[in-house]
ZADO-60976 format. One record per residue (C-alpha): residue in three letters; x, y, z. Coordinates in steps of 0.05 Angstrom, whole numbers, padded with zeros to 5 digits, always signed. Layout:
BEGIN
AlaXYZ
...
This chain:
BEGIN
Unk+00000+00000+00000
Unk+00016+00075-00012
Unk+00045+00113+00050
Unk-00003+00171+00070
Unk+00013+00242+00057
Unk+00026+00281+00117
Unk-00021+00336+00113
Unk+00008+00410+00127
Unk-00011+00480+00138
Unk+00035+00519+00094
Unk+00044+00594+00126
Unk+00066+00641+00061
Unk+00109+00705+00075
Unk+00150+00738+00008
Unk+00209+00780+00013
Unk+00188+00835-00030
Unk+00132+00854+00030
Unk+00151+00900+00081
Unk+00096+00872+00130
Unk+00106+00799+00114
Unk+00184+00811+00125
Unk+00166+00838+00191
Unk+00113+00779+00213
Unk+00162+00723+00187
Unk+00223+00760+00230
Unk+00175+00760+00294
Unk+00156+00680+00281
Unk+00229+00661+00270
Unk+00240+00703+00334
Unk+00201+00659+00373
Unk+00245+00602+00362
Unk+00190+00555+00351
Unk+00198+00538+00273
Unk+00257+00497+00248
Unk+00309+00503+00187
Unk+00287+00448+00137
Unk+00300+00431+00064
Unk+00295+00494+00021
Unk+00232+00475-00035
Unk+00242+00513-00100
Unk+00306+00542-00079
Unk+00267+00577-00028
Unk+00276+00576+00052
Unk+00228+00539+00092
Unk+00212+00521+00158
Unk+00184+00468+00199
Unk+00151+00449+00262
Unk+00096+00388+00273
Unk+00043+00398+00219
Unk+00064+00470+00199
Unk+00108+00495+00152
Unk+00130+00564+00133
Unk+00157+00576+00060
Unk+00195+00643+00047
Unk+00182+00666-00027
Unk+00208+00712-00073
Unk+00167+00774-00105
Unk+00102+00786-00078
Unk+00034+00748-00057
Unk-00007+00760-00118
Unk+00043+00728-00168
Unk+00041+00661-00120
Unk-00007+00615-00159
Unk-00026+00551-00139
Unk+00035+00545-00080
Unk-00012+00490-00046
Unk-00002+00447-00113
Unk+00075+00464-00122
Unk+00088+00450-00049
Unk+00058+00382-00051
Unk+00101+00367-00126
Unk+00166+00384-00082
Unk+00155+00351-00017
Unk+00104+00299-00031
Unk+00056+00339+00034
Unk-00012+00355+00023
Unk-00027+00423+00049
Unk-00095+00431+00075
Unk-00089+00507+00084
Unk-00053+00567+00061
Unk-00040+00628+00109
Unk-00005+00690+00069
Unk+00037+00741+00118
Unk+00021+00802+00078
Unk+00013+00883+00075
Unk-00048+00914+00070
Unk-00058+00979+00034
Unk-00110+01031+00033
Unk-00121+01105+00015
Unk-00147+01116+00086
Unk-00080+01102+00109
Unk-00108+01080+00172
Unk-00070+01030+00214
Unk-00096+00959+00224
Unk-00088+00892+00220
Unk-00139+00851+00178
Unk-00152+00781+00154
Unk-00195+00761+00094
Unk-00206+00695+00043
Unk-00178+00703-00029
Unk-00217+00701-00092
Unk-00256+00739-00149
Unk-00317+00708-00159
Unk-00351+00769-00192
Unk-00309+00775-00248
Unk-00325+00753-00326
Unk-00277+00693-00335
Unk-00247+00722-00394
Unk-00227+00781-00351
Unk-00160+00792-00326
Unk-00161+00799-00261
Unk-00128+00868-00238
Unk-00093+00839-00174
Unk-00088+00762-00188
Unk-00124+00706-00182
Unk-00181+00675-00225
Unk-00232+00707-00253
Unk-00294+00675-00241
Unk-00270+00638-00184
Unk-00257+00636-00116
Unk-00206+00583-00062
Unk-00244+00559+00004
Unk-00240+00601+00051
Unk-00184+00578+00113
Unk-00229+00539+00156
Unk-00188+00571+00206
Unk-00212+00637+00191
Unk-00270+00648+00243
Unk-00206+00624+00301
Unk-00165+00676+00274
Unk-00201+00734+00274
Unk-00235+00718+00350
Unk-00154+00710+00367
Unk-00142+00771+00335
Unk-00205+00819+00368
Unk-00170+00789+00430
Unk-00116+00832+00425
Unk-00156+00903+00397
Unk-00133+00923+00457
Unk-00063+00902+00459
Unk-00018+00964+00486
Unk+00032+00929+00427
Unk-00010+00964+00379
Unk-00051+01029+00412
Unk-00055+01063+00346
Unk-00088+00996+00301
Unk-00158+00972+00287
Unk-00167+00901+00281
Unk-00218+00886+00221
Unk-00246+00825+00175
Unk-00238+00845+00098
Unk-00283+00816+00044
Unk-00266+00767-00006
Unk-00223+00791-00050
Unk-00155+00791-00097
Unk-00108+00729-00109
Unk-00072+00687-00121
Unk-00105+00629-00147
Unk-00105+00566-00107
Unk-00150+00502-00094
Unk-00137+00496-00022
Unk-00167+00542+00025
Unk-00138+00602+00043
Unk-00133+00667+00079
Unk-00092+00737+00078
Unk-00056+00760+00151
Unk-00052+00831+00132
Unk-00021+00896+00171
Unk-00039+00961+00143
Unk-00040+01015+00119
Unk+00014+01042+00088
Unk+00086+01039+00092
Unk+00090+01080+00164
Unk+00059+01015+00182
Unk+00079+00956+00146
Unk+00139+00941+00183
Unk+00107+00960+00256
Unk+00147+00916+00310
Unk+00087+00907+00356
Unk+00034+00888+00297
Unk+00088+00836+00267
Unk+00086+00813+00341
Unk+00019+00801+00352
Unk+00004+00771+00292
Unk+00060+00713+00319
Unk+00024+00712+00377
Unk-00041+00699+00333
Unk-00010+00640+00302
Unk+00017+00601+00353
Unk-00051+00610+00389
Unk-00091+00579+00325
Unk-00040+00542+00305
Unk-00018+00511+00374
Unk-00046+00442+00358
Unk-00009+00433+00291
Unk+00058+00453+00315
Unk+00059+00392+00372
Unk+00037+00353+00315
Unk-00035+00342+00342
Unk-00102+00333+00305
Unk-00141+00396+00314
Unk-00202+00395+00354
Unk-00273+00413+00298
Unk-00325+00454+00323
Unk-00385+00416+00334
Unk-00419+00392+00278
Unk-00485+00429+00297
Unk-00441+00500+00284
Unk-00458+00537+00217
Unk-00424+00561+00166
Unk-00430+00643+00157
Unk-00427+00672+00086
Unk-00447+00741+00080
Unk-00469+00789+00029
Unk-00467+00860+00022
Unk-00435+00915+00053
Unk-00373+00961+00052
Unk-00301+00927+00053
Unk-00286+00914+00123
Unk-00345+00875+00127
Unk-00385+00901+00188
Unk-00433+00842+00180
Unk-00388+00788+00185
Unk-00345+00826+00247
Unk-00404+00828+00286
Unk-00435+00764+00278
Unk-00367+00722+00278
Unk-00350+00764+00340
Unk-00415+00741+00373
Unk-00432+00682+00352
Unk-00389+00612+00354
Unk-00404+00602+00277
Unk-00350+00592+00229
Unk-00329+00639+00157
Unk-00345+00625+00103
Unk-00333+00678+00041
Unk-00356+00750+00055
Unk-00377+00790-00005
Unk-00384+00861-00016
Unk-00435+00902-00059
Unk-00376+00920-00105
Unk-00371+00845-00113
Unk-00443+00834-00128
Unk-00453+00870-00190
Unk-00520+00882-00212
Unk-00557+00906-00270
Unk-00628+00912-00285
Unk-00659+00930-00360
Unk-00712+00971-00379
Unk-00763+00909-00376
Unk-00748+00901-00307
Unk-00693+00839-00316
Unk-00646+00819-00272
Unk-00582+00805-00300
Unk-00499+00816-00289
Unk-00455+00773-00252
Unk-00476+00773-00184
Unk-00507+00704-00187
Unk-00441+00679-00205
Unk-00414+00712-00146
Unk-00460+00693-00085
Unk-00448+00609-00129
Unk-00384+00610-00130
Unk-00383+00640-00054
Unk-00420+00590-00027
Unk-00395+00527-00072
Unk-00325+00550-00034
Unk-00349+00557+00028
Unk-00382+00487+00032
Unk-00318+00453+00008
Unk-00276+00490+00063
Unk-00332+00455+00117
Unk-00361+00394+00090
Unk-00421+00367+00124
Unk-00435+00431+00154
Unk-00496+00483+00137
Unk-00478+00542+00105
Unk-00525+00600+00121
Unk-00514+00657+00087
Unk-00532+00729+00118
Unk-00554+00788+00076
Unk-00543+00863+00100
Unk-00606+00888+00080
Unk-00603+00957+00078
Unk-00547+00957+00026
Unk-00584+00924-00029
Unk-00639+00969-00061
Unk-00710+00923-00065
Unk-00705+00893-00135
Unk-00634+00865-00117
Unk-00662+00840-00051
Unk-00716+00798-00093
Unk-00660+00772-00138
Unk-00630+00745-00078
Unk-00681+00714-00042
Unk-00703+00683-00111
Unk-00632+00667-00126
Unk-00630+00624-00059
């Protein structure tokens, strides 16, 4: 019989990111990740069921890393964590997490910041543990000056494991911030405690929902809320920029916002099989007709 793949959580951080330099120095700080064979020429790290590869460039060129990491080491990697910058015109500092995708796009389009048109990777199942581990420290006298935030879906790469984006914002008075690099090790080796002594890590019960939620500005109030209160996991989290709508003069629904909220949920489900998804709609930002859509749509 074939030996089993060992199964991995594969934590991303590239050298040409000023944030994700600073996270990977923190992690390597702790002394808690080992020197192991370099894959693709490229550092790499090890500890129980994580591993931490140290690319070159930047995130969005990093297609399909789960698949190229499995080709070179013969692991299966069950989950992809990027260390990464966040940027915004606000300039406001914070530290974020979000899944990857861009399921609102025409496939034919090329998508401005990577990934796949059309599609979207699972969300990290892990998602819904990281940000409560991250609200945990909103407070943290590390970082007086940060917000802690979800983000929607959205950007690349392209993947077919799940995925999410540890991001510190907002601009580059920020990106290499001692105390957010910090915290986000902190954030790690809390989620991640279990796969680093090489344990299985404990599910949630199997009664606890999946959250997918639609509508809404980028740092997805909705979702913060809800995931804040509730013990329900994440699923994708989609914006009203990312649910683009178009109505004719006969009153027909069309544009690509039905390919969105699909492929949203088909990715979600996969992250959590078994589990129900429920998906949670932010009313007030959807004008009547679009409502309808949705509602018919689900």
């Amino acid at each position: 019989m074939g030996r089993l793949m060992t199964t991995v959580v594969l934590l991303v951080a590239c050298e040409g990111d000023e944030a994700s330099a600073s996270m990977l120095d923190a992690l390597l700080k702790r002394d808690v990740m080992l020197p192991s064979h370099p894959v693709e020429g490229a550092l790499a790290y090890a500890r129980g069921q994580v591993r931490l590869w140290c690319r070159p460039g930047f995130h969005l060129d990093q297609d399909r890393l789960d698949e190229r990491w499995s080709a070179a080491t013969g692991e299966a990697v069950e989950d992809v964590l990027f260390l990464s910058k966040h940027a915004a015109a606000s300039g406001r500092p914070c530290l974020t997490v979000h899944p990857i995708g861009v399921p609102h796009l025409h496939p034919d389009e090329a998508p401005p910041y990577g990934g796949r048109a059309g599609g979207a990777p699972p969300p990290s199942p892990r998602l819904a543990r990281i940000w409560r581990a991250l609200l945990c420290h909103a407070n943290d006298v590390r970082i007086p000056e940060f917000e802690v935030s979800l983000e929607v879906t959205h950007h690349g790469p392209w993947q077919q494991a799940p995925a999410a984006f540890l991001e510190v914002g907002s601009t580059a008075d920020t990106w290499g911030h001692s105390g957010a690099a910090e915290v986000w090790a902190d954030v790690l080796l809390d989620v991640l405690n279990e796969e680093l002594r090489g344990e299985v890590r404990q599910a949630a019960p199997p009664d606890v929902p999946v959250l997918v939620t639609l509508g809404g500005g980028h740092y997805a109030p909705r979702a913060n809320h809800m995931a804040s209160e509730s013990r329900a996991l994440l699923g994708h989290m989609l914006a009203n920029h990312s649910l683009p709508f178009v109505r004719n003069d006969a009153g027909e629904v069309d544009g690509r916002w039905s390919q969105a909220v699909d492929a949203a949920i088909e990715a979600s489900r996969a992250a959590h099989p078994q589990r129900s998804v429920v998906v949670s709609l932010d009313r007030k930002s959807f004008r009547g007709w679009e409502r309808k859509a949705l509602f018919d749509h689900l």
